[in-house]
N, C-alpha and C positions, 0 to 999 in steps of 0.2 A: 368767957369760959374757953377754958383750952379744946382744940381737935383736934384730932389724930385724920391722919387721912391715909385710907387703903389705896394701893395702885395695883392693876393686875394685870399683867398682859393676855389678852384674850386671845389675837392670831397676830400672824406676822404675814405678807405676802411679798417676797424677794423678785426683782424684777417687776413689778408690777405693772399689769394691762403689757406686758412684755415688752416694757421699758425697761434696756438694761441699764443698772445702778439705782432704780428705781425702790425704794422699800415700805410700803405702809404698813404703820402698825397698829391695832387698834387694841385700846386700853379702857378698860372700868376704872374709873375713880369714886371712892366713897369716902365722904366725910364724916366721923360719928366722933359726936359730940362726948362729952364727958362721961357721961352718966350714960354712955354705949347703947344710948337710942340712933337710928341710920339718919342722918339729917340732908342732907344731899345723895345722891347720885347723876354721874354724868359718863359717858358715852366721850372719849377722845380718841382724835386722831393725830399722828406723827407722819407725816410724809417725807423722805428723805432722799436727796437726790446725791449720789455719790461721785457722779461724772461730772460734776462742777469744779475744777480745779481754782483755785486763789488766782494761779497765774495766768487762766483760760479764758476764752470767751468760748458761752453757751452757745449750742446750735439753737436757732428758733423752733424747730420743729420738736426739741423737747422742752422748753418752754413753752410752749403752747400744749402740748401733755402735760406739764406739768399745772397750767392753768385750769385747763379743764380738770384735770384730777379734781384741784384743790375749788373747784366751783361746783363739783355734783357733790362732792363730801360737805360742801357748807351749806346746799343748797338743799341737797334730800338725801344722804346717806344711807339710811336704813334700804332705798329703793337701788341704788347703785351697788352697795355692800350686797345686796340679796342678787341683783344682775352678775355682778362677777359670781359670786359663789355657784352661781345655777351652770357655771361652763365647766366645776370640778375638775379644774387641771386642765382646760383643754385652752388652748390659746383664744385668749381674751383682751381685742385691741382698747385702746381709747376710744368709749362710746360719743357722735356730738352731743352737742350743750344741749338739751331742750329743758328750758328752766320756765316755768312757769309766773303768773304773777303771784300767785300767792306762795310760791318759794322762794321769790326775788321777797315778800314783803317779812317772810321767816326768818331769811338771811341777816336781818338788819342786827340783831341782837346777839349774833353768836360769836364769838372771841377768835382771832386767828395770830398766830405768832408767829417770825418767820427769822429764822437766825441762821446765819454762819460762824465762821473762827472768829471773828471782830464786831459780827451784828449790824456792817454800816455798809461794807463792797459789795459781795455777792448778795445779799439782801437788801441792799439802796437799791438794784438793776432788776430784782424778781418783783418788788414791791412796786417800782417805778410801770415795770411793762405790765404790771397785774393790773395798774391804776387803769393805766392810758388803754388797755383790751378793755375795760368795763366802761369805761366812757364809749366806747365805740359800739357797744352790747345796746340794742333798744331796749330789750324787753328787760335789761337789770337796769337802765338808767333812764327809763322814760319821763322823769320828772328833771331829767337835764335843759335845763334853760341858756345853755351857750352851744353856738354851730360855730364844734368842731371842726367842720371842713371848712369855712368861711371866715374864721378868725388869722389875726393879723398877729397876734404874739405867738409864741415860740411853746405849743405847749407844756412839750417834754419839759425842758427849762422852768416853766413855771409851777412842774407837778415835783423834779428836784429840788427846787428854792423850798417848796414847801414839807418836805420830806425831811432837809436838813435842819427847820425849823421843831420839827419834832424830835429827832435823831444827829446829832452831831455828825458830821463824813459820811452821809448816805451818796451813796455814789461814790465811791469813794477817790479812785480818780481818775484821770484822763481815757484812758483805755477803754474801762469800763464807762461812762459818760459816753462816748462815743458809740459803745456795745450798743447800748439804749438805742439811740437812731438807727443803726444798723439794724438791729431786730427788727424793728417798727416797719421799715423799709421793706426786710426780708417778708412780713405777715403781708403786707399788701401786697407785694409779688405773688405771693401765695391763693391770697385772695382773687387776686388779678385772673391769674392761672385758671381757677376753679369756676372763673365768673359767677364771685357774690361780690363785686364792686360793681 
C-alpha cells in the first residue's frame, strides 16, 4: 500500500551548545498509510556542521563536539533536548558524555546518516574518527574483545579498509587520510592534558 509521509520542522537551534556553524534541527515525521490511519511516528534529528570546508581540515575540538552532540542525541535525546531548552537562551556549552548501559543498549537500533557534497571525504573522516572515539568509550563498547592499546596493526587503517568496503572513496584522500591520525593524536593530547590517560 502506498504512504504519504508528513515532515515538520519543530525547532531549529543556530550555533548550537555555542558552536559556531553548528545547526540542529529537530523534525516530526509521520507516515500514514492510505486509508489516513497514523502508522508510524518518529522524532529526527539533522545536525549540521557549516565550518567544514571540502578544502579544510576540521579542528578536533569541534569534532569531538560534534561527537558528543551526535552521541547524547542517539543515546537519550529527549533528556539532552529538555537540558538545553531549560537554559532558554542563555549560553549552553557541550555537556560531557555520561551515557549509561542501558542507553549504550538503546542505541543499538537507531539509524544514523552522515552526508557531505560527495558522501565519501568529509564523511569517510567524521565516520572514521566517530568509529575509532567509540572504541576507545568503555561504557559504549564494553563487549570489545580486542586491546586497542596493545595491538600491532594499524587501526585507523583497518577501520578505512572497512569503511570503503561499505562506501566507495571514504576517506577520500591523502589529506584527509592523514587528518584522521592528526585528530586521533590531537584527542590524546587532549586527553593527556586533562589527565584521563
Amino acid at each position: 500500500p502506498k504512504t504519504n509521509i508528513n515532515v515538520k520542522l519543530l525547532k531549529q537551534w543556530d550555533n548550537f551548545c555555542e558552536v559556531d556553524g553548528i545547526t540542529l534541527r529537530q523534525f516530526h515525521l509521520t507516515k500514514i498509510s492510505q486509508d489516513n490511519k497514523r502508522s508510524e511516528e518518529h522524532t529526527i534529528y539533522q545536525l549540521q556542521y557549516a565550518k567544514w570546508l571540502d578544502s579544510c581540515v576540521v579542528k578536533i575540538d569541534d569534532v569531538l563536539k560534534l561527537y558528543r552532540i551526535r552521541s547524547l542525541l542517539s543515546y537519550d535525546d529527549e533528556s539532552f533536548i529538555s537540558q538545553v531548552e531549560s537554559f532558554n537562551g542563555k549560553s549552553f556549552t557541550v555537556p560531557p558524555m555520561v551515557i549509561s548501559s542501558e542507553a549504550s543498549q538503546r542505541n543499538k537500533n537507531i539509524p544514523l546518516l552522515v552526508h557531505c557534497s560527495a558522501g565519501c571525504g568529509r564523511t569517510g573522516v567524521f565516520i572514521t574518527l566517530d568509529y575509532i572515539l567509540n572504541i576507545f568509550r568503555k561504557e559504549i563498547n564494553s563487549s570489545n574483545k580486542i586491546d586497542v592499546w596493545n595491538m600491532e596493526d594499524d587501526l585507523l587503517f583497518i577501520i578505512v579498509n572497512e569503511l570503503r568496503k561499505q562506501r566507495i572513496s571514504m576517506v577520500q584522500n591523502l589529506a584527509q587520510y592523514i587528518a584522521c591520525y592528526d585528530e586521533i593524536i590531537q584527542y590524546f593530547i587532549i586527553l593527556i592534558r586533562n589527565s584521563l590517560i
